[in-house]
CHARMM internal coordinates of N, CA and C (Angstrom, degrees):
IC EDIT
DIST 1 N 1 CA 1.4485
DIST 1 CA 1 C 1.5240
ANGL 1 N 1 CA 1 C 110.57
DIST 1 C 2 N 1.5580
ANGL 1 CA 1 C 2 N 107.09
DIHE 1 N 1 CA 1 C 2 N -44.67
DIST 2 N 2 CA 1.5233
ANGL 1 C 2 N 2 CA 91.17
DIHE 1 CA 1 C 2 N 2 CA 177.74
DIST 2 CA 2 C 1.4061
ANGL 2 N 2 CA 2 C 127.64
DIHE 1 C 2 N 2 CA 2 C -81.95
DIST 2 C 3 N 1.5111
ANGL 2 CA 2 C 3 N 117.80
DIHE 2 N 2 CA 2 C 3 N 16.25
DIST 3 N 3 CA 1.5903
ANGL 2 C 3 N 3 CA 116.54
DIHE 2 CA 2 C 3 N 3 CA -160.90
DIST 3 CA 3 C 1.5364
ANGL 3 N 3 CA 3 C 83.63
DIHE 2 C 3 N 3 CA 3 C -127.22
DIST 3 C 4 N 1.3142
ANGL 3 CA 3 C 4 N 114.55
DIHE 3 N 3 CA 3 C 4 N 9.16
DIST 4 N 4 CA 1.9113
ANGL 3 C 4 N 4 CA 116.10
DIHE 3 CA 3 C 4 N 4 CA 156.35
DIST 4 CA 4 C 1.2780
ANGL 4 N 4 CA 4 C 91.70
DIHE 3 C 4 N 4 CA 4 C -104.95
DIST 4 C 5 N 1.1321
ANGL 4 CA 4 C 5 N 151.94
DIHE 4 N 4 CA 4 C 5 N -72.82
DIST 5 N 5 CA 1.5464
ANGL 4 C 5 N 5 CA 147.69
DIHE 4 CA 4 C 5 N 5 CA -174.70
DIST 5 CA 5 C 2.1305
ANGL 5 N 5 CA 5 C 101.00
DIHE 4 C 5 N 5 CA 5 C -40.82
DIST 5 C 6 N 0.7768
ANGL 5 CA 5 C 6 N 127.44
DIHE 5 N 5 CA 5 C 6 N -52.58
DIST 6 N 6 CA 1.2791
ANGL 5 C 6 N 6 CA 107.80
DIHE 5 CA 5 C 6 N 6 CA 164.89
DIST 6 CA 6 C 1.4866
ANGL 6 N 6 CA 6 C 134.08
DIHE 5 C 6 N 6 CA 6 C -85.26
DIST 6 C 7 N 1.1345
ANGL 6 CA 6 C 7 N 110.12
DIHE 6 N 6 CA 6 C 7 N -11.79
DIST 7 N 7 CA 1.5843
ANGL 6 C 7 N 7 CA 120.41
DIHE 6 CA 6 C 7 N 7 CA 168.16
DIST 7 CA 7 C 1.7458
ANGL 7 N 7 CA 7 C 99.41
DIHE 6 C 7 N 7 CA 7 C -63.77
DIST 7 C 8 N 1.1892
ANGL 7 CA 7 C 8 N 121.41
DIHE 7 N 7 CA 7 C 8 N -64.20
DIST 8 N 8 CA 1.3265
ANGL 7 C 8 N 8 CA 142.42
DIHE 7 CA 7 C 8 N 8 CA -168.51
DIST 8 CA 8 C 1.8258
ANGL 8 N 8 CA 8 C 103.50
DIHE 7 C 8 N 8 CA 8 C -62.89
DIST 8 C 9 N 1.3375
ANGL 8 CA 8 C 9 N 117.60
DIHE 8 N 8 CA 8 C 9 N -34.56
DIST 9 N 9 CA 1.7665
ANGL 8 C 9 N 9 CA 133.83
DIHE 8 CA 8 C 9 N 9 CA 160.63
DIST 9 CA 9 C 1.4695
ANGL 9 N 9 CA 9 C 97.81
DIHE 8 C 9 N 9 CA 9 C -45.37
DIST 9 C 10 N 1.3000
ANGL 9 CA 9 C 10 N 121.65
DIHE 9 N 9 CA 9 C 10 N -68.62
DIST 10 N 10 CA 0.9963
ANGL 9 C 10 N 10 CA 133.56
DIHE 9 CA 9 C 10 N 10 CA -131.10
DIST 10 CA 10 C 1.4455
ANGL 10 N 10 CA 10 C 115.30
DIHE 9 C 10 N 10 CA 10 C -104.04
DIST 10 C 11 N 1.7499
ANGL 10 CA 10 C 11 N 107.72
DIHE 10 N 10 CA 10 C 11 N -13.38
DIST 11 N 11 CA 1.6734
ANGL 10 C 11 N 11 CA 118.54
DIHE 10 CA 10 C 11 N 11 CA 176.54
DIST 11 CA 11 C 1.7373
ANGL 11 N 11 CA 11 C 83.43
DIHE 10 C 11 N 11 CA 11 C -89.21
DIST 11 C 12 N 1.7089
ANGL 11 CA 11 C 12 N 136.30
DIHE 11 N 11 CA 11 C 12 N -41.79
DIST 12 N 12 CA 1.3868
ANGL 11 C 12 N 12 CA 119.74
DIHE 11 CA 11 C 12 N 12 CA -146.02
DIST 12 CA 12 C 1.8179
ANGL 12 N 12 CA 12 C 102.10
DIHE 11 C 12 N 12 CA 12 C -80.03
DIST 12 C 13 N 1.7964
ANGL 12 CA 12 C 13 N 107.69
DIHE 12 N 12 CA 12 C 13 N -29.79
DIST 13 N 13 CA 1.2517
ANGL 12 C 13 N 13 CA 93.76
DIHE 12 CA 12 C 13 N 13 CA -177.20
DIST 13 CA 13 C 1.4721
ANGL 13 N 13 CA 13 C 111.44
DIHE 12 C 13 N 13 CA 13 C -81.71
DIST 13 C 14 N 1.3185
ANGL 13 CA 13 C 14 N 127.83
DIHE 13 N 13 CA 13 C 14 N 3.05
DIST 14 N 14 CA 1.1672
ANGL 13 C 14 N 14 CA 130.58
DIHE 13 CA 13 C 14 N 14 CA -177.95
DIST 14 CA 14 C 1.5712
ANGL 14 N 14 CA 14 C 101.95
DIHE 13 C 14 N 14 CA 14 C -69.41
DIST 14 C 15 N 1.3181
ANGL 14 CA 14 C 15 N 94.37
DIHE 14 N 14 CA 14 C 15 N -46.01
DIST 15 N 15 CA 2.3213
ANGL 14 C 15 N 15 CA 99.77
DIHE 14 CA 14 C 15 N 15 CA -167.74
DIST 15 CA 15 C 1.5118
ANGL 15 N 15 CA 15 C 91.71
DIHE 14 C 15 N 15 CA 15 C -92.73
DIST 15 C 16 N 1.0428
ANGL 15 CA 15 C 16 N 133.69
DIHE 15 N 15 CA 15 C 16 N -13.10
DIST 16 N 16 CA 1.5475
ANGL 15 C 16 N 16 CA 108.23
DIHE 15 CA 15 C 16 N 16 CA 174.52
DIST 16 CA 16 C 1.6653
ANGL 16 N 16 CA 16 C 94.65
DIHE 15 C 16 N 16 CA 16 C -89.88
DIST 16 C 17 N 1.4895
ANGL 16 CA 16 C 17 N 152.24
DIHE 16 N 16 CA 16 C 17 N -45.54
DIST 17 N 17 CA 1.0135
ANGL 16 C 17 N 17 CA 155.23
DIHE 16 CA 16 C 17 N 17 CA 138.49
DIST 17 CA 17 C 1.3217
ANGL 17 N 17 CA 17 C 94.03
DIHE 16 C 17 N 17 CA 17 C 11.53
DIST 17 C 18 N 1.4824
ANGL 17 CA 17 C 18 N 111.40
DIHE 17 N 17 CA 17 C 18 N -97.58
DIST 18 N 18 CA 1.6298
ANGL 17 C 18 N 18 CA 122.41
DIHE 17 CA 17 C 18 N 18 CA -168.47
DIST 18 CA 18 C 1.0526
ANGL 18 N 18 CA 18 C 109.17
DIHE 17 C 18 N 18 CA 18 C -50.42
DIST 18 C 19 N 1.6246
ANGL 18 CA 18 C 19 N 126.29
DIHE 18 N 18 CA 18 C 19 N -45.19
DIST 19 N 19 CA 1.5321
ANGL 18 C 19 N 19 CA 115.12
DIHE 18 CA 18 C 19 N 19 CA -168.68
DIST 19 CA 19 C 1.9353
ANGL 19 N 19 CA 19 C 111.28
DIHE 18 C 19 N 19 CA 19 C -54.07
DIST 19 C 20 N 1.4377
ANGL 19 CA 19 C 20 N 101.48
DIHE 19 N 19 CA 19 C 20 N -38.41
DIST 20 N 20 CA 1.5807
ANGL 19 C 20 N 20 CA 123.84
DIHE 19 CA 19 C 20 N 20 CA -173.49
DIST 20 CA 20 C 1.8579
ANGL 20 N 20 CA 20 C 98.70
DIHE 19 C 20 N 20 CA 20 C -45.60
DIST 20 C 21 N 1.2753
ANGL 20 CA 20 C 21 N 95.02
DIHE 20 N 20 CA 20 C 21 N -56.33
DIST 21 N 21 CA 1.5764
ANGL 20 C 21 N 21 CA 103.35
DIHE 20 CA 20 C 21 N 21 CA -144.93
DIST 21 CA 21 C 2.0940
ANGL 21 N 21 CA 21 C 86.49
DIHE 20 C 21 N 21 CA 21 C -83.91
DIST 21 C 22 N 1.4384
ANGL 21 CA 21 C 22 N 111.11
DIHE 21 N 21 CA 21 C 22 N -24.20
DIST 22 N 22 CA 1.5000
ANGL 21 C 22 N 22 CA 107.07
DIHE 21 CA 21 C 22 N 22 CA 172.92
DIST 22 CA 22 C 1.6143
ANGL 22 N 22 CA 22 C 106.21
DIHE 21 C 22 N 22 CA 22 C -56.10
DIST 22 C 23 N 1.3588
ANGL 22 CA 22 C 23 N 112.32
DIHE 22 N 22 CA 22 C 23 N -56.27
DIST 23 N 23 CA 1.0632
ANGL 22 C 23 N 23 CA 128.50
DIHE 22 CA 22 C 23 N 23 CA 178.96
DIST 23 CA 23 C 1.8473
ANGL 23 N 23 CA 23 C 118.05
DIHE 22 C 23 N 23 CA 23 C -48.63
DIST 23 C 24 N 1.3283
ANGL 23 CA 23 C 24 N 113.80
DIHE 23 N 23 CA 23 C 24 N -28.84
DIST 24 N 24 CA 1.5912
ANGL 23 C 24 N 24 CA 113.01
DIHE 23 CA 23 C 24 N 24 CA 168.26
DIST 24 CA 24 C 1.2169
ANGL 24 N 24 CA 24 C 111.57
DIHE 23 C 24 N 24 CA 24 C -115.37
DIST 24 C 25 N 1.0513
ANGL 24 CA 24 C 25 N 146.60
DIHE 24 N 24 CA 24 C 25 N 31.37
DIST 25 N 25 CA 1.1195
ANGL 24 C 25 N 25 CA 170.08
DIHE 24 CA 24 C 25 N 25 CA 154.75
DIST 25 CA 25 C 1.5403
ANGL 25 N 25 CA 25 C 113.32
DIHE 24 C 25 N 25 CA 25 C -101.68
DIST 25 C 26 N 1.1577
ANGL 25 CA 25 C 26 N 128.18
DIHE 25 N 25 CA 25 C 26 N -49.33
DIST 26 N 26 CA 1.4537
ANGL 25 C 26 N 26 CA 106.43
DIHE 25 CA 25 C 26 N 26 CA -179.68
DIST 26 CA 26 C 1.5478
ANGL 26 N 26 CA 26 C 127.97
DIHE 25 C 26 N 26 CA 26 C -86.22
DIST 26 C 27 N 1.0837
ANGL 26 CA 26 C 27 N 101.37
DIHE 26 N 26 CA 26 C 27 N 152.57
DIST 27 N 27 CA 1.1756
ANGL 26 C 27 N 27 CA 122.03
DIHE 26 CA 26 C 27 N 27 CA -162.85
DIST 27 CA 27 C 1.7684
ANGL 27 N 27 CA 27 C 121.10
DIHE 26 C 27 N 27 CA 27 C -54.07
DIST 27 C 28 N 1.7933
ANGL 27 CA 27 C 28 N 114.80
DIHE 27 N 27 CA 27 C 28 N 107.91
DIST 28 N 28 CA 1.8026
ANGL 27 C 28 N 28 CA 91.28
DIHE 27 CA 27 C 28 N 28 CA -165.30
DIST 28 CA 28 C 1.7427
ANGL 28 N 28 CA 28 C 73.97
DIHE 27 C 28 N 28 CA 28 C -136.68
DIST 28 C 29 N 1.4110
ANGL 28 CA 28 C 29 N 71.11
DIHE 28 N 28 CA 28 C 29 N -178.27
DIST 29 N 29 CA 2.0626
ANGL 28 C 29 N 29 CA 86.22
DIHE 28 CA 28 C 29 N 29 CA -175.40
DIST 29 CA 29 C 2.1127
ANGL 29 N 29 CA 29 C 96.26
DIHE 28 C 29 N 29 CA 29 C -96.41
DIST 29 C 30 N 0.9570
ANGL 29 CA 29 C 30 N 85.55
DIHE 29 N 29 CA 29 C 30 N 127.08
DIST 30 N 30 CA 1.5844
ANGL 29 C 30 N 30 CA 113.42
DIHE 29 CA 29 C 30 N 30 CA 166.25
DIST 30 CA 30 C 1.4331
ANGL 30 N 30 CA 30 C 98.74
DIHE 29 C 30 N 30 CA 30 C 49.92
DIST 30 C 31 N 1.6423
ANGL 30 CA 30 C 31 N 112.98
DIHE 30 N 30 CA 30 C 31 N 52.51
DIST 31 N 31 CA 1.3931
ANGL 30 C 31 N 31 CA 109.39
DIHE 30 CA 30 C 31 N 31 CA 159.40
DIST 31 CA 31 C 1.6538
ANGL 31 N 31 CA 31 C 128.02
DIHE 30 C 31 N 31 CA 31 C -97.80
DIST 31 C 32 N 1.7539
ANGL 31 CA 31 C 32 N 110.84
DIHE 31 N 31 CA 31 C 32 N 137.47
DIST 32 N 32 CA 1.0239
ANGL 31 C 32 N 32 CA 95.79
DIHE 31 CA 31 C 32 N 32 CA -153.83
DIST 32 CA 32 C 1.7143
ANGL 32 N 32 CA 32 C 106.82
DIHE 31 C 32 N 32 CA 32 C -84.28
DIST 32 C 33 N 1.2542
ANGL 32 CA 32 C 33 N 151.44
DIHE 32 N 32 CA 32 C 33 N 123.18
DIST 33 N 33 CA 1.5226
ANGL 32 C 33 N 33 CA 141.96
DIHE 32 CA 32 C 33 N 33 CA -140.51
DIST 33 CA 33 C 1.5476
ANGL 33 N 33 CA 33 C 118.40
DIHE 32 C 33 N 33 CA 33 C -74.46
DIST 33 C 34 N 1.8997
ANGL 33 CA 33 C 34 N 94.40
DIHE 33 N 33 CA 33 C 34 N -31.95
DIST 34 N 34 CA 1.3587
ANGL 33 C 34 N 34 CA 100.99
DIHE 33 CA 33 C 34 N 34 CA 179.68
DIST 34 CA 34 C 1.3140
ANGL 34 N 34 CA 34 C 113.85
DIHE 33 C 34 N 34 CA 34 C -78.46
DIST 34 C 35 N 1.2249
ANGL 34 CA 34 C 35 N 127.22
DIHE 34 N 34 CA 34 C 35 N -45.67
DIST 35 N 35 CA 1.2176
ANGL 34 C 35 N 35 CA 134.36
DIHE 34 CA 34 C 35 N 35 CA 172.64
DIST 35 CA 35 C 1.6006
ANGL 35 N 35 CA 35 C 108.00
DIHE 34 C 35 N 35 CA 35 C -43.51
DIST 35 C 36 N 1.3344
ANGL 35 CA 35 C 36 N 132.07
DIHE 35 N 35 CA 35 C 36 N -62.65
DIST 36 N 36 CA 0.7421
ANGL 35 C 36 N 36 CA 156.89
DIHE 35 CA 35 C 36 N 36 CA 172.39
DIST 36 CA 36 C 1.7055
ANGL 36 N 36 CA 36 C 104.34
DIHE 35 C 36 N 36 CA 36 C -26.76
DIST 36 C 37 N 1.3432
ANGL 36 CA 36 C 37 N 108.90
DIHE 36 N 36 CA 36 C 37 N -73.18
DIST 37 N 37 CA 1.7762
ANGL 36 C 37 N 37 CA 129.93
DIHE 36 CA 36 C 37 N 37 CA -173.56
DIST 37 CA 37 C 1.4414
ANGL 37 N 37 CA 37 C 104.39
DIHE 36 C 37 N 37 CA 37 C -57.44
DIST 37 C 38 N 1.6514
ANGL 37 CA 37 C 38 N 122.91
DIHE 37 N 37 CA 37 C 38 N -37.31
DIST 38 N 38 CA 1.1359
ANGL 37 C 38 N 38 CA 113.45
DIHE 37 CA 37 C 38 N 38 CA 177.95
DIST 38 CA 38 C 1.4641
ANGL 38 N 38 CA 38 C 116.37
DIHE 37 C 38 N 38 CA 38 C -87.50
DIST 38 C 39 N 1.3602
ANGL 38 CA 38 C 39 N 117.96
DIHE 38 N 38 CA 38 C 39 N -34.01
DIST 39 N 39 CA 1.3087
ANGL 38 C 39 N 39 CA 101.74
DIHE 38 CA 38 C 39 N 39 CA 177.76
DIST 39 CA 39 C 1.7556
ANGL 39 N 39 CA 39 C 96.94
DIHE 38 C 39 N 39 CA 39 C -57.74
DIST 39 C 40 N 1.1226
ANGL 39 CA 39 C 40 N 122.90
DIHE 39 N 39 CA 39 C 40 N -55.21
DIST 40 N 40 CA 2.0018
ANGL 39 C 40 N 40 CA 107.64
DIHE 39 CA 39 C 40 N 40 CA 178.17
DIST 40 CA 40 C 1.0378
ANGL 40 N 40 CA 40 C 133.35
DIHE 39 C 40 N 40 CA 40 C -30.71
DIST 40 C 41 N 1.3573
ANGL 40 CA 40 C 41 N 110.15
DIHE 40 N 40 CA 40 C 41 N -21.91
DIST 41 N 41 CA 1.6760
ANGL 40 C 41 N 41 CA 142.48
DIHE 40 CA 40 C 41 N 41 CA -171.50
DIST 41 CA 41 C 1.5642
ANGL 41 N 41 CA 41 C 94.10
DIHE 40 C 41 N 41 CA 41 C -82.20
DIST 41 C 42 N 1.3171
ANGL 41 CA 41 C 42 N 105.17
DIHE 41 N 41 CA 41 C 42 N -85.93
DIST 42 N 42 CA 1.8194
ANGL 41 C 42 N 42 CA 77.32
DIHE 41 CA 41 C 42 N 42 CA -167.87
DIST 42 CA 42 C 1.4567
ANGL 42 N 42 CA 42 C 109.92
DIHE 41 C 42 N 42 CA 42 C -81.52
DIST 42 C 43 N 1.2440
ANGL 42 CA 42 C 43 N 133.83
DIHE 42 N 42 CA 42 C 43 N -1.07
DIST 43 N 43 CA 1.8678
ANGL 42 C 43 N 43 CA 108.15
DIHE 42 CA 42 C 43 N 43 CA 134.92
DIST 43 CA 43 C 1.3221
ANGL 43 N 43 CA 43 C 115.35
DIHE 42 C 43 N 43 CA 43 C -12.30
DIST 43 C 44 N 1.0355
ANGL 43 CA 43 C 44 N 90.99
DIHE 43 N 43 CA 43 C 44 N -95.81
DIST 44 N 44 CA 1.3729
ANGL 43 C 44 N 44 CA 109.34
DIHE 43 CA 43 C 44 N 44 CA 174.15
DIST 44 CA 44 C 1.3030
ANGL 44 N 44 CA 44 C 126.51
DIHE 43 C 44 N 44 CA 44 C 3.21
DIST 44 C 45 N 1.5800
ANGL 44 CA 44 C 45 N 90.54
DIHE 44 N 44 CA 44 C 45 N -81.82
DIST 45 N 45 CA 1.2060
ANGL 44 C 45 N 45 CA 119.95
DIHE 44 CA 44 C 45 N 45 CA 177.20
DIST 45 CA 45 C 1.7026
ANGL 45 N 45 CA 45 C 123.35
DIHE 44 C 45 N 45 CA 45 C -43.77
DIST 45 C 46 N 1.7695
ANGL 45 CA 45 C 46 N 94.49
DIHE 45 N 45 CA 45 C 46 N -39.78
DIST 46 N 46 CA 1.3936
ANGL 45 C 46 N 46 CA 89.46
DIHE 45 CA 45 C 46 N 46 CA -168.24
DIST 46 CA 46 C 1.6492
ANGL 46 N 46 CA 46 C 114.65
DIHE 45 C 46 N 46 CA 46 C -83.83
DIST 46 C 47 N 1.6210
ANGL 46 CA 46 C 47 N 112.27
DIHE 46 N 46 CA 46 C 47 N -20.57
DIST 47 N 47 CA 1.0829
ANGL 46 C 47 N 47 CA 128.30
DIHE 46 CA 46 C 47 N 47 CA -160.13
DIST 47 CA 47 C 2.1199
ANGL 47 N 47 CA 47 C 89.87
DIHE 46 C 47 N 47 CA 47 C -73.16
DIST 47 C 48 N 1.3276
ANGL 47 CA 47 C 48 N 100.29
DIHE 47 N 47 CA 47 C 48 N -59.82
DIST 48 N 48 CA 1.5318
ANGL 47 C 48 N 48 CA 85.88
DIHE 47 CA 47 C 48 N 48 CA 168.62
DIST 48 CA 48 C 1.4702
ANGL 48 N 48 CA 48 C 143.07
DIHE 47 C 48 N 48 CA 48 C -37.17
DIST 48 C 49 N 1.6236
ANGL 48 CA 48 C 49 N 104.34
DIHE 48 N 48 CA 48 C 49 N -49.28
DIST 49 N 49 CA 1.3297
ANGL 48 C 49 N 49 CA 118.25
DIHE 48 CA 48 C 49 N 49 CA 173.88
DIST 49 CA 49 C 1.6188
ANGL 49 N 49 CA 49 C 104.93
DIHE 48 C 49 N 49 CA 49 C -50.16
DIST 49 C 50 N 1.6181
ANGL 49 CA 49 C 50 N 109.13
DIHE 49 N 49 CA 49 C 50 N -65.16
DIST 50 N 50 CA 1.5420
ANGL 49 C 50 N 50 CA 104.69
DIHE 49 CA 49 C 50 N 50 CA -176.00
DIST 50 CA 50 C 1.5866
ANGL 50 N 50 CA 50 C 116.68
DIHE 49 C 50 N 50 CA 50 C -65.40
DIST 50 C 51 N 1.3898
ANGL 50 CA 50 C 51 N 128.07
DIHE 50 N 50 CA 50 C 51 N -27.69
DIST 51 N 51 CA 1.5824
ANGL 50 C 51 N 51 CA 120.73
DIHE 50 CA 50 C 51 N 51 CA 150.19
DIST 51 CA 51 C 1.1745
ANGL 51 N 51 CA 51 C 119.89
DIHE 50 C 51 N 51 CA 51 C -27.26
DIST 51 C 52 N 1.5737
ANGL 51 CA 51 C 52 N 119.34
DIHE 51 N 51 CA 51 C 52 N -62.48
DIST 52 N 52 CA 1.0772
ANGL 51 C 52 N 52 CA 123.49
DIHE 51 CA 51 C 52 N 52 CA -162.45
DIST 52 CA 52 C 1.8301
ANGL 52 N 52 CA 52 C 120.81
DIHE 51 C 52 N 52 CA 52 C -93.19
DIST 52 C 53 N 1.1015
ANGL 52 CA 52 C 53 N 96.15
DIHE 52 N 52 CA 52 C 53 N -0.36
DIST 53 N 53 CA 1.7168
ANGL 52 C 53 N 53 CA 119.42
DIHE 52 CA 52 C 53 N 53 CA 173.14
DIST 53 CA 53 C 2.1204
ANGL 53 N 53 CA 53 C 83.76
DIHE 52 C 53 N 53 CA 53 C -69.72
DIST 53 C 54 N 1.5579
ANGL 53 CA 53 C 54 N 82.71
DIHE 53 N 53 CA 53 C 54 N -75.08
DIST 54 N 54 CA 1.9401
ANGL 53 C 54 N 54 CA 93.37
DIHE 53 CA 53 C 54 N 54 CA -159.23
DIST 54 CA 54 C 1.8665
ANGL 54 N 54 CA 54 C 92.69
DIHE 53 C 54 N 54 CA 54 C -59.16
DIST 54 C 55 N 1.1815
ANGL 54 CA 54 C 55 N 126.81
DIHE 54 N 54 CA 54 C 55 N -19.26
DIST 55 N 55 CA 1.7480
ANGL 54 C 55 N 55 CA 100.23
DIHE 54 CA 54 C 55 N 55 CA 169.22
DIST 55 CA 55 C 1.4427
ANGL 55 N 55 CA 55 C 110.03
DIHE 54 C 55 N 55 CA 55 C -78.72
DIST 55 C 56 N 1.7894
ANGL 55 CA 55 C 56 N 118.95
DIHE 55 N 55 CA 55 C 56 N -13.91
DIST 56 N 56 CA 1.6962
ANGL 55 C 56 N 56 CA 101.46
DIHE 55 CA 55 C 56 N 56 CA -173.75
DIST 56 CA 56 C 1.5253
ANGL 56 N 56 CA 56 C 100.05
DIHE 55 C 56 N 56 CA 56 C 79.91
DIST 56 C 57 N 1.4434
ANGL 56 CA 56 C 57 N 135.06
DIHE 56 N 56 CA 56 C 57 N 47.07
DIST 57 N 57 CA 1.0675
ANGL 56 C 57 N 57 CA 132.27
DIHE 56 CA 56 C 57 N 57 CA -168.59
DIST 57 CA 57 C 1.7548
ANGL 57 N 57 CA 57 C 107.67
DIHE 56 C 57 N 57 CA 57 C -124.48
DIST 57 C 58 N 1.5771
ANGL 57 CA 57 C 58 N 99.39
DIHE 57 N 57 CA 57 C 58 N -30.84
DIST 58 N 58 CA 1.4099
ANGL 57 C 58 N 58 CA 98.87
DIHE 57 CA 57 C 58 N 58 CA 153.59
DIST 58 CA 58 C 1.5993
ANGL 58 N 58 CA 58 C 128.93
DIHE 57 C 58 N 58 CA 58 C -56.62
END
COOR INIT
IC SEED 1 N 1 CA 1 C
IC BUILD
C-alpha cells in the first residue's frame, strides 16, 4: 500500500513538474519568466499540498 502511495507521489509531481516548467518555457509575447516560474512554483506547490491532504499523507 505504501509503495502505491509513493509510486502515485511521485508519477503526479513528475506531470505537474513538467506541466510547470511547459508552462515557463513556452513561448508568449512579453512574458515576464520570473514572474512566470514563480507563480508555477507555488502551483506546484499547492497542487502537492492538496494531493497529499486527499492521500492522508500529512
Amino acid at each position: 500500500m505504501m509503495k502505491q502511495h509513493e509510486f502515485a507521489k511521485g508519477m503526479t509531481m513528475g506531470v505537474v513538474a513538467g506541466m510547470a516548467m511547459s508552462t515557463v518555457l513556452a513561448p508568449r509575447k512579453k512574458t515576464n519568466v520570473k514572474k512566470a516560474a514563480e507563480k508555477a512554483m507555488k502551483t506546484v506547490g499547492q497542487v502537492m499540498e492538496d494531493l497529499s491532504d486527499e492521500m492522508g499523507l500529512h
